[in-house]
C-alpha positions in Angstrom: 10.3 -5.1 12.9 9.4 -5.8 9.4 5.9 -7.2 9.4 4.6 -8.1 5.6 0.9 -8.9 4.0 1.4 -12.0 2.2 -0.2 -9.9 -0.7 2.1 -7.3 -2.9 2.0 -4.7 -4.6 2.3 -3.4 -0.4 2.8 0.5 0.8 6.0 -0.7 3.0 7.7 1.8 4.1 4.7 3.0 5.4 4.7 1.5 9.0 5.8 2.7 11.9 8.4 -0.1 12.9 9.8 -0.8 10.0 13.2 -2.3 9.7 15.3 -3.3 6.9 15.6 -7.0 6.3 19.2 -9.3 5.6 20.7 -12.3 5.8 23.5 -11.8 8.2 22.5 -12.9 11.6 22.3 -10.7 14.8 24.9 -11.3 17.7 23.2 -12.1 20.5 25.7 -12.2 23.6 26.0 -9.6 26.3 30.0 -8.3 25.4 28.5 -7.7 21.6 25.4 -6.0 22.7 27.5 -3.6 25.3 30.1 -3.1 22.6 27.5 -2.3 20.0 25.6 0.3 22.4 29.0 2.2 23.3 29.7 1.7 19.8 26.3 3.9 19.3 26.8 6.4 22.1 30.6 7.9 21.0 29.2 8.0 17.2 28.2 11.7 16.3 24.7 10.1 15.4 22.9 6.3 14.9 19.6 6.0 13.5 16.9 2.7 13.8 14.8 2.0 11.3 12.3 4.2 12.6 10.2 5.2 9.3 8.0 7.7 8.7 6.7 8.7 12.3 10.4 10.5 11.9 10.0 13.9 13.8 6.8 13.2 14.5 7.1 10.6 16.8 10.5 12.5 18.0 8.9 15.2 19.1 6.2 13.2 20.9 8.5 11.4 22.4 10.5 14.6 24.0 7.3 15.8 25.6 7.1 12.0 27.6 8.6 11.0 30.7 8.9 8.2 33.0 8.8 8.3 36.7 6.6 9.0 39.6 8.5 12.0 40.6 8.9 15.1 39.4 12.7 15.5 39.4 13.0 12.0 37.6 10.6 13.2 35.7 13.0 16.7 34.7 16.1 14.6 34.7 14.9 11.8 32.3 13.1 13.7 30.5 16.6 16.4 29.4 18.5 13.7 29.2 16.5 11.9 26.4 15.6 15.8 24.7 19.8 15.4 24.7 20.2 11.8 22.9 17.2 12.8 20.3 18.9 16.0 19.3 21.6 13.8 18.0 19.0 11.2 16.4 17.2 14.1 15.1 20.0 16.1 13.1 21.4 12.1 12.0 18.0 11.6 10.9 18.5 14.1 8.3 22.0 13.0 7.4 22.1 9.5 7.4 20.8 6.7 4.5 21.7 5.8 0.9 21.3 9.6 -0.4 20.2 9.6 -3.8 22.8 11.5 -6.9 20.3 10.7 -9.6 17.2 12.6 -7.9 14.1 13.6 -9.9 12.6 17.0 -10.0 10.6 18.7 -7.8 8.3 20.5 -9.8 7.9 21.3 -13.4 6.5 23.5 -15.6 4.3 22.6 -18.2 4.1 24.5 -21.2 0.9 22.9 -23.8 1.3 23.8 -27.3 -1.0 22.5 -30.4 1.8 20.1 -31.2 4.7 20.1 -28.4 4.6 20.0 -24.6 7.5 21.3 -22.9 8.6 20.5 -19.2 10.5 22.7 -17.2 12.6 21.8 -14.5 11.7 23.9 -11.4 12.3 23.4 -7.5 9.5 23.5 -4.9 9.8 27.0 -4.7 9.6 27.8 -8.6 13.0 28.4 -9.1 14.8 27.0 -12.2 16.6 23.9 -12.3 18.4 23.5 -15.3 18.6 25.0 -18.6 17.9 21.9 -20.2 13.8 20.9 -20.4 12.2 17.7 -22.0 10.1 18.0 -25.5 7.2 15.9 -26.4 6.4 16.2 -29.8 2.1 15.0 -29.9 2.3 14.1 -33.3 5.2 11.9 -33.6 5.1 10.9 -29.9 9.1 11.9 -29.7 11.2 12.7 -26.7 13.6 15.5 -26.9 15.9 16.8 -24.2 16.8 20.5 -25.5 18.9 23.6 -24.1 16.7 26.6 -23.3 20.1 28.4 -24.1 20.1 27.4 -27.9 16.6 26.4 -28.5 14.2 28.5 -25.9 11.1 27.5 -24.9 7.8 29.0 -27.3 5.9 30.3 -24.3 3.9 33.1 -26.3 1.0 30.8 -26.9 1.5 28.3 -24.7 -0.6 27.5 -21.3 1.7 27.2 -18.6 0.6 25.5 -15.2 2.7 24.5 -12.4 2.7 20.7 -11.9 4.7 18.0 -9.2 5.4 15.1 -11.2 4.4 13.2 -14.5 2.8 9.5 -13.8 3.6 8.1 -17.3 2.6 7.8 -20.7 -0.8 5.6 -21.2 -1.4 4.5 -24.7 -5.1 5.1 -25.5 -7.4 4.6 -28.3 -6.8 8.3 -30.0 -3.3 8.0 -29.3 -1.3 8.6 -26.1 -2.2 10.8 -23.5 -0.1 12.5 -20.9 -0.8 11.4 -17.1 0.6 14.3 -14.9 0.2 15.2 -11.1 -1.6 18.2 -10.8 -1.3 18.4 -6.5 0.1 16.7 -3.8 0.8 17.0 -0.3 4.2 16.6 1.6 3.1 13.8 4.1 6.6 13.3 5.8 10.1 12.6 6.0 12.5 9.2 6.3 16.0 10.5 7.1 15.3 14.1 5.8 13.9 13.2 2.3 10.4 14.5 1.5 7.7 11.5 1.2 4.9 12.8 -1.1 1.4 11.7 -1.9 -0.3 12.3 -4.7 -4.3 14.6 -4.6 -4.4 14.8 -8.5 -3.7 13.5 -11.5 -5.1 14.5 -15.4 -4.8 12.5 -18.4 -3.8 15.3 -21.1 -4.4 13.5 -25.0 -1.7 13.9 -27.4 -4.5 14.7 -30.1 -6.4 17.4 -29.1 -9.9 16.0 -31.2 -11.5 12.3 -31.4 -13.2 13.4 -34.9 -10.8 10.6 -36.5 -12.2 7.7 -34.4 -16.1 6.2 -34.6 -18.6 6.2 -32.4 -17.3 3.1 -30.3 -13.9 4.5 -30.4 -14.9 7.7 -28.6 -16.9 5.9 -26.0 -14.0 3.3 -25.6 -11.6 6.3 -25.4 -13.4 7.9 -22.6 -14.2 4.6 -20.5 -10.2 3.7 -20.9 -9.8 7.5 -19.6 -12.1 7.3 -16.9 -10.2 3.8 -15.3 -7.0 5.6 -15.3 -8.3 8.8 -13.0 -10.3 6.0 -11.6 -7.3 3.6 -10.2 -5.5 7.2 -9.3 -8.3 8.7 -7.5 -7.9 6.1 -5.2 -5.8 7.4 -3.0 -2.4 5.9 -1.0 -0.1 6.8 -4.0 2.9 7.7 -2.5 6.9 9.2 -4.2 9.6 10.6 -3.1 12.3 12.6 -5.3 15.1 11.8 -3.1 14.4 8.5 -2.0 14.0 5.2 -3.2 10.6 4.1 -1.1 10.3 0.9 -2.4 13.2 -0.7 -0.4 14.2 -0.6 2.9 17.2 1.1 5.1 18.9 -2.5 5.3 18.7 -3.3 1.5 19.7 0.1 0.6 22.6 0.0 3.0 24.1 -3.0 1.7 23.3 -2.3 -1.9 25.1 1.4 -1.8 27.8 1.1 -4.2 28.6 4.2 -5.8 27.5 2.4 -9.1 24.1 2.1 -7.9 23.5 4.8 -6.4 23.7 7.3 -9.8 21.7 5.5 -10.9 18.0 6.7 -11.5 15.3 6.4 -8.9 13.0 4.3 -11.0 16.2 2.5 -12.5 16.8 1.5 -9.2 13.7 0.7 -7.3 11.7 -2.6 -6.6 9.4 -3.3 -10.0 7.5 -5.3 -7.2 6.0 -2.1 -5.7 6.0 0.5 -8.5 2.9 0.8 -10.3 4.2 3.0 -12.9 6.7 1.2 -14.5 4.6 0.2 -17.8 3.4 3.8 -17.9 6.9 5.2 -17.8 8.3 2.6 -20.6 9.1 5.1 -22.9 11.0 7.6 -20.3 12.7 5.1 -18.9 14.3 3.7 -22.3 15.8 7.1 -23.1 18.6 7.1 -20.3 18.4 10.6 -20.4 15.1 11.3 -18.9 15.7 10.0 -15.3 15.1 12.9 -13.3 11.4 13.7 -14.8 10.9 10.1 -14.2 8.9 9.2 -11.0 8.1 5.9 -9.1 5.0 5.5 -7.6 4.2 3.0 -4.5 0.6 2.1 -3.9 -1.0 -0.3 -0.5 -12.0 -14.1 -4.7 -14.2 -14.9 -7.4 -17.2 -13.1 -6.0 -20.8 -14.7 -6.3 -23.4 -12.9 -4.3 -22.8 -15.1 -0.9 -21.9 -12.8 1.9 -19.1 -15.1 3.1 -18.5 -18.0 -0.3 -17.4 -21.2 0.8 -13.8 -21.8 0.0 -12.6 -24.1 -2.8 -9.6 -26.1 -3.5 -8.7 -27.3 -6.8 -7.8 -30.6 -6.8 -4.6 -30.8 -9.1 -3.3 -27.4 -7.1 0.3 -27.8 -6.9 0.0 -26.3 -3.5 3.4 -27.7 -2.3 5.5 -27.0 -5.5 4.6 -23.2 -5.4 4.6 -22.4 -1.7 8.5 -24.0 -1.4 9.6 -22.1 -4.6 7.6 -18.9 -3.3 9.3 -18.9 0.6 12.5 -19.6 -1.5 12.1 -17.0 -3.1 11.3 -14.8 -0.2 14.6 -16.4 1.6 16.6 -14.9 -1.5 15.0 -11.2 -1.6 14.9 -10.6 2.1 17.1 -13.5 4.1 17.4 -14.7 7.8 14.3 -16.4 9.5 10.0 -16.7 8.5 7.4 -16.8 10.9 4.1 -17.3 9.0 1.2 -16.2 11.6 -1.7 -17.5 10.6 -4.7 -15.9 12.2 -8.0 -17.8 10.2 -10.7 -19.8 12.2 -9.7 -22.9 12.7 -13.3 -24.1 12.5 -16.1 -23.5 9.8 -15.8 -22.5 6.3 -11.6 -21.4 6.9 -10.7 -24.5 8.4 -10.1 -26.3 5.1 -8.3 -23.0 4.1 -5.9 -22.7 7.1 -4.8 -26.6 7.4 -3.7 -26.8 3.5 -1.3 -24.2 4.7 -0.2 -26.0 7.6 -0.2 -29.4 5.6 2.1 -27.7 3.0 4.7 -26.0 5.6 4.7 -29.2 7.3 5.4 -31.1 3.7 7.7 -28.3 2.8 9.9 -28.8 5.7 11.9 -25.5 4.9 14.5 -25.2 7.6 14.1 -21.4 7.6 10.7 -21.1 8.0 8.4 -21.6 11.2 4.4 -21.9 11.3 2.5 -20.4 14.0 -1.4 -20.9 14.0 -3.6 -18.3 16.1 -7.4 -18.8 15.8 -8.1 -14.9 16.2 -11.7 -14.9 16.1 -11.7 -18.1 18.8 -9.6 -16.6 21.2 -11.0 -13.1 20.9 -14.3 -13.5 21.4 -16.9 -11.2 23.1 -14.3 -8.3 22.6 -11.4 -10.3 24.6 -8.8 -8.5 22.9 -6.4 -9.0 25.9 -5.9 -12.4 25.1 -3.8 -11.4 22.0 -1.3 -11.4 24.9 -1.2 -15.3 24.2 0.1 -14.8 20.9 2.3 -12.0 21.9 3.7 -14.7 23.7 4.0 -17.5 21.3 5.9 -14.5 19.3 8.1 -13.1 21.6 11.6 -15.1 21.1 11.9 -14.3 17.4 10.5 -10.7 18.1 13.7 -10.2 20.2 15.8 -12.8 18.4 15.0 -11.0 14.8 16.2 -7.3 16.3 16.1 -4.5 14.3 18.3 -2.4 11.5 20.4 0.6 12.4 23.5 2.4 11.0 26.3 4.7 12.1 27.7 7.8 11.1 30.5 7.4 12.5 30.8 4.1 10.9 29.5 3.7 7.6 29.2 0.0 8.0 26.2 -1.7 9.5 26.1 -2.2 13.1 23.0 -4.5 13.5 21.2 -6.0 11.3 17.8 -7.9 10.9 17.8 -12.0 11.4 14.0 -12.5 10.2 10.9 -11.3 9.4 7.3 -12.0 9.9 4.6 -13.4 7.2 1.0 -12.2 8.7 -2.1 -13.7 7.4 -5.9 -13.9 7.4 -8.1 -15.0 4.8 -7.5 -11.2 3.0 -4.6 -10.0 5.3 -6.5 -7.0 6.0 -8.4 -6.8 9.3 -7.1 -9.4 11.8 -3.7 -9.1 10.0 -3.4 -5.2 10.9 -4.2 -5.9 14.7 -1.5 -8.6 14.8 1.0 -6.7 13.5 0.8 -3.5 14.9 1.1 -5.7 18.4 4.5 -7.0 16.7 5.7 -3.7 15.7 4.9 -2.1 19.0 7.3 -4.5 20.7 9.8 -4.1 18.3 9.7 -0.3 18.1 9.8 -0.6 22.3 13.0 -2.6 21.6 14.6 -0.1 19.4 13.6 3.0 21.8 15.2 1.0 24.4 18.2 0.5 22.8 18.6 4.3 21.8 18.0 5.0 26.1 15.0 7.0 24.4 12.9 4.4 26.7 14.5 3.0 29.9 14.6 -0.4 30.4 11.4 -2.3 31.7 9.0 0.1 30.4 6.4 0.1 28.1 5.0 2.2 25.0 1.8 2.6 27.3 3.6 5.0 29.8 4.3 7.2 26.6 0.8 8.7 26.6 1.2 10.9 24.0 3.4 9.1 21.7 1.3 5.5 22.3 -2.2 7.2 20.5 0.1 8.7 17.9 1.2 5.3 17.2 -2.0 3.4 17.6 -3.4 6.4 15.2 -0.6 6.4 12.9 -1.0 2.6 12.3 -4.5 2.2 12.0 -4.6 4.6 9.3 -2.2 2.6 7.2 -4.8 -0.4 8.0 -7.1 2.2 6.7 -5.3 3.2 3.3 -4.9 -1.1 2.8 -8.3 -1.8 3.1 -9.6 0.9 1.1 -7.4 -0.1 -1.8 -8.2 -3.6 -1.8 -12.0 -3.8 -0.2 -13.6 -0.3 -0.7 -13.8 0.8 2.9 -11.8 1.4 6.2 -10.5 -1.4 8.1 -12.6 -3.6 10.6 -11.6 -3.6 14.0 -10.2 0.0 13.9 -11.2 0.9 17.0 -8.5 -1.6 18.9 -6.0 -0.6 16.7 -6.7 2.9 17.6 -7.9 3.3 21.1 -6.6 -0.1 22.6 -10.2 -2.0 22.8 -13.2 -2.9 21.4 -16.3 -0.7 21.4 -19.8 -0.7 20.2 -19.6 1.9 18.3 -16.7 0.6 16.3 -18.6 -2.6 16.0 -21.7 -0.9 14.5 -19.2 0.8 12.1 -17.8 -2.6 11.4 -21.3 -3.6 10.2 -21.9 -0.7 7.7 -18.5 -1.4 6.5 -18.8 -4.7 6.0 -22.5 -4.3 3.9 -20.4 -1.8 2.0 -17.7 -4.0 0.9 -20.4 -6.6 -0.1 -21.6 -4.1 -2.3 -19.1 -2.9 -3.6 -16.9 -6.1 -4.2 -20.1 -7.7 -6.1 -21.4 -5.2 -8.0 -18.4 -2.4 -8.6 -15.4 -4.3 -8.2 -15.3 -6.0 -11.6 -14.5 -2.5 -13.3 -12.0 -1.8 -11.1 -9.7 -4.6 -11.5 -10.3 -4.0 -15.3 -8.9 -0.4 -14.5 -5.5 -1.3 -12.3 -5.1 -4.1 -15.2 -5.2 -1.2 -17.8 -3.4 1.2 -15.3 -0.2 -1.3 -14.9 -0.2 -2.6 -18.6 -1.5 -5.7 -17.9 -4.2 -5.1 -20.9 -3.3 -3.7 -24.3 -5.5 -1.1 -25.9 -5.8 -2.9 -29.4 -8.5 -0.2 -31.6 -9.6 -2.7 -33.8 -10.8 -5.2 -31.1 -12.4 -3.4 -28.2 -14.0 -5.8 -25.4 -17.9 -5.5 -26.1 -18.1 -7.0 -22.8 -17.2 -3.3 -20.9 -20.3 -1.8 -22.0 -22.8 -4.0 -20.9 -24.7 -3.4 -17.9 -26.0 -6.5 -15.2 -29.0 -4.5 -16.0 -30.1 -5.6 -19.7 -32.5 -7.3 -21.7 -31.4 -10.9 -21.9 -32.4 -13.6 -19.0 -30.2 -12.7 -16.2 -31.3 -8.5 -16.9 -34.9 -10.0 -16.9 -34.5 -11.5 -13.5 -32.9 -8.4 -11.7 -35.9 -6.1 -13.4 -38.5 -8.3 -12.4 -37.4 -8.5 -8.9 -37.0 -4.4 -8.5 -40.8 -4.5 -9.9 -41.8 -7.3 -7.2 -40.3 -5.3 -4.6 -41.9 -1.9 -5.4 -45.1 -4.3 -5.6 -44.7 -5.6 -2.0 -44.2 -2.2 -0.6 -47.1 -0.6 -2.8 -49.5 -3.8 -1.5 -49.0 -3.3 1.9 -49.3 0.5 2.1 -52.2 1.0 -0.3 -54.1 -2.6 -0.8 -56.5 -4.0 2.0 -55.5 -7.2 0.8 -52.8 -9.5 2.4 -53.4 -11.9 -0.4 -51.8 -9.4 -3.2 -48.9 -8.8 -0.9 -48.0 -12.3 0.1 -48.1 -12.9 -3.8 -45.6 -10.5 -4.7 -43.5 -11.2 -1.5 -43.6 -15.1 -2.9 -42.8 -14.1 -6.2 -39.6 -11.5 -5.1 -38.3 -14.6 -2.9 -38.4 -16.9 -6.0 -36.4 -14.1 -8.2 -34.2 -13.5 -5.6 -33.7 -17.1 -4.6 -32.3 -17.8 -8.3 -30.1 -14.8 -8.2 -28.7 -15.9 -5.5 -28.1 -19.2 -6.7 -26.5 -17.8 -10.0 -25.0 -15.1 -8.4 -21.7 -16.1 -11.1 -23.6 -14.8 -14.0 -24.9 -11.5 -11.8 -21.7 -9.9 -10.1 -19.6 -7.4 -11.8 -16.8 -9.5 -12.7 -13.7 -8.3 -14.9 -13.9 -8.1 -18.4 -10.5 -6.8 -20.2 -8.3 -9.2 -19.0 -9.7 -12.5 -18.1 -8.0 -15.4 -16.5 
């Protein structure tokens, strides 16, 4: 079951349950789902929409059983080894295969004034004879023929690299972003999911002596965000695959037309980060197969939880019919928002302008379901996310599940629907709910494939239910670190099934780390993933003054934060040295004054963006 974040750009084909998504409806009647299953068993193979657990998961599931005794035990247990066999060789066979796939590896050969890329496989075997030039003076692309115009390789330094990122265009000129290692994480239907370790930036000009003083130190900050924003982890490609899309949009989109064309030709610019980067190679038609695509997963003020505002003249209702439209067009069938915020305090006002502009939208295809997960799950009563199961449970079987045939090329079910998971970041509470809603639906499809018999659960899988719960939570994991700073809260249900102490201490640090880290860090980072997807333009002769200044300075607000570091040290100093409370209770009123205004002009103290501003 396809479960989305309401925020994009998203890792999707990163869950375990994930399904592809369409407009056509789902048959529901007995006689279809009979046909459909026979259908399934005389096909020399059928594969669900199982993602990446692929033979993971497979083989985890061989070494499960179901049964009290030991000969049903035996018998279920070779007949299912039997039907995954056939799911495991279709695994590798079926999906939109990609003609137009990009290389492996490459050689790179680095030259005073040329770098030259070499096609090679994994195994350092040549590709082709033709290889890409990159003249560092002119900033030209040229495809030659090692035949007619060979490679200079007798002063060049060669390294072995996986993939180029993309072309950023820097103060000194353009630099070279290349992946320098990455690990083979998995497979989806037999094609090689990659992520990447690390990345350089290689400068066309080999000196800065042509720039000033502020150019160079511009040059190098503008450097540093782009290892920065890559560094980060949760990049994922494949060269064989188009990651960005899923097995339903792929399967109805499969004309031969499409299909040559070039992985980042075809994937979704929603979910590649590299597009800006890779401008130039993707212009030259040419270049496809060195051409990668790259999938990654509040106004801060020094509150630890800011009250939320509303603008009054928000056309709230205007954007959130054109955005489900929207979402109707790209994906089709049915929406179930879940909204999981507190239906009390601070979120309230938050959680019923949704529900005021659902009701308002009246969208025919769209239903609103409100689950006040802090409420109902208090004092770690995580079992009553049963309730909500509940309220879920038609459209989780209504909605199905994707899965194609090689035996018959054409779709055999399809997905009706989809659901829209929120909390106030759609990280924590969001990841619980729905890796609840893709257990069910992964149960559904395991049924369906008499992997699982009927009646069962993914509980009596021992094995295979922690490789799921672990499997999951570290997505939640990779999410929240891109977008907060630190693992997801809550973990330890996701993982182990309940809440513990222990997880809710390590909820705590997490959550002092994110405060940190979103108030006084975060500012340079969006300035980096603005800079790292083109949304700011290095211009040389207007560099933001702003980047270099520190919260520490010398005007008022600089004043404030040094005074109160002095006041503290003072405090401490008093009480361990002086034998007099007086001193100490002086400083200790004078640090609660400074810190008392920095917290009321927190604004002016946070480390807020500064390249591209709103």
């Amino acid at each position: 079951m396809d479960t989305k974040r309401s925020s994009e750009p998203a890792t999707r084909n990163s869950t375990v349950a994930q399904k592809g998504r369409g407009s056509s409806a789902m048959k529901n009647s007995k006689q279809e789902e009979v046909k459909t299953k026979e259908h399934f068993r005389r096909s020399t193979g059928s594969i669900s929409s199982l993602s990446n657990v692929g033979e993971t998961v497979i083989g985890s599931l061989r070494t499960s059983t179901v049964g009290p005794k030991r000969d049903r035990k035996d018998a279920t247990k070779e007949r299912s080894a039997s039907k995954i066999e056939v799911i495991r060789t279709t695994m590798k066979q079926v999906g939109p295969v990609v003609a137009a796939d990009v290389y492996e590896k490459l050689n790179l050969y680095v030259l005073a004034d040329k770098f030259y890329l070499e096609p090679r496989d994994r195994n350092g075997e040549l590709r082709s004879e033709s290889y890409l030039e990159i003249d560092r003076v002119s900033d030209e692309l040229h495809v030659r023929n090692a035949s007619e115009s060979p490679i200079p390789i007798v002063h060049a330094e060669i390294s072995s690299i996986f993939g180029i990122v993309g072309v950023v265009k820097l103060i000194s000129g353009n630099g070279l972003i290349i992946i320098k290692r990455a690990e083979l994480v998995g497979e989806i239907n037999g094609h090689d999911i990659w992520t990447i370790l690390e990345t350089e930036v290689i400068p066309y000009k080999k000196g800065t002596m042509h720039l000033t003083e502020k150019q160079r130190r511009f040059n190098k900050h503008f450097i540093d965000m782009i290892q920065l924003v890559l560094s980060t982890g949760g990049f994922y490609y494949s060269t064989t695959f188009d990651i960005t899309r899923t097995f339903q949009w792929l399967s109805e989109n499969a004309t031969p037309g499409f299909r040559d064309l070039s992985l980042m030709e075809r994937a979704d610019d929603r979910f590649v980060w590299n597009r800006y980067l890779s401008a130039q190679f993707i212009a030259d038609g040419r270049l496809g197969k060195y051409t990668l695509p790259i999938m990654h997963g509040f106004h801060p003020n020094l509150r630890w939880q800011p009250v939320p505002t509303m603008k009054p003249n928000d056309h709230q209702l205007e954007a959130y019919v054109k955005h489900m439209k929207m979402q109707r067009e790209i994906y089709g069938g049915k929406h179930v928002i879940v909204n999981l915020i507190n239906q009390k305090g601070r979120e309230k006002r938050i959680g019923g302008e949704l529900e005021r502009t659902v009701v308002q939208g009246n969208l025919d295809f769209v239903r609103y379901n409100a689950f006040d997960f802090h409420k109902e799950c208090h004092a770690m009563n995580w079992d009553r996310l049963s309730i909500l199961q509940d309220q879920l449970t038609h459209e989780i079987n209504s909605f199905g599940f994707f899965l194609s045939s090689l035996a018959n090329p054409d779709k055999v079910r399809t997905q009706a629907g989809y659901f829209r998971t929120n909390c106030m970041d759609c990280l924590d509470r969001t990841n619980v709910v729905q890796a609840m809603i893709a257990k069910e639906s992964l149960l559904q499809q395991l049924i369906f494939m008499d992997i699982a018999p009927i009646g069962s659960s993914i509980d009596q899988f021992a094995e295979f239910n922690s490789l799921f719960k672990n499997l999951w939570a570290d997505n939640g994991d990779e999410c929240s670190k891109q977008y907060a700073g630190t693992g997801a809260l809550k973990a330890d249900f996701t993982r182990i099934g309940k809440r513990t102490y222990g997880g809710a201490i390590n909820d705590g640090i997490n959550a002092l780390t994110r405060y940190f880290k979103n108030n006084f860090y975060d500012g340079y980072r969006q300035d980096a993933i603005d800079l790292f997807l083109g949304n700011f333009r290095i211009d040389p002769n207007n560099l933001p003054d702003s980047l270099e200044q520190s919260v520490i300075n010398f005007d008022f607000h600089g004043v404030a934060i040094l005074f109160a570091i002095f006041a503290a040290t003072m405090v401490i100093l008093c009480l361990i040295v002086s034998e007099s409370y007086t001193v100490s209770v002086f400083w200790l009123i004078v640090l609660a004054l400074l810190l008392t205004f920095i917290v009321l002009n927190g604004e002016e103290f946070v480390n807020s963006p500064k390249l591209k501003v709103d």
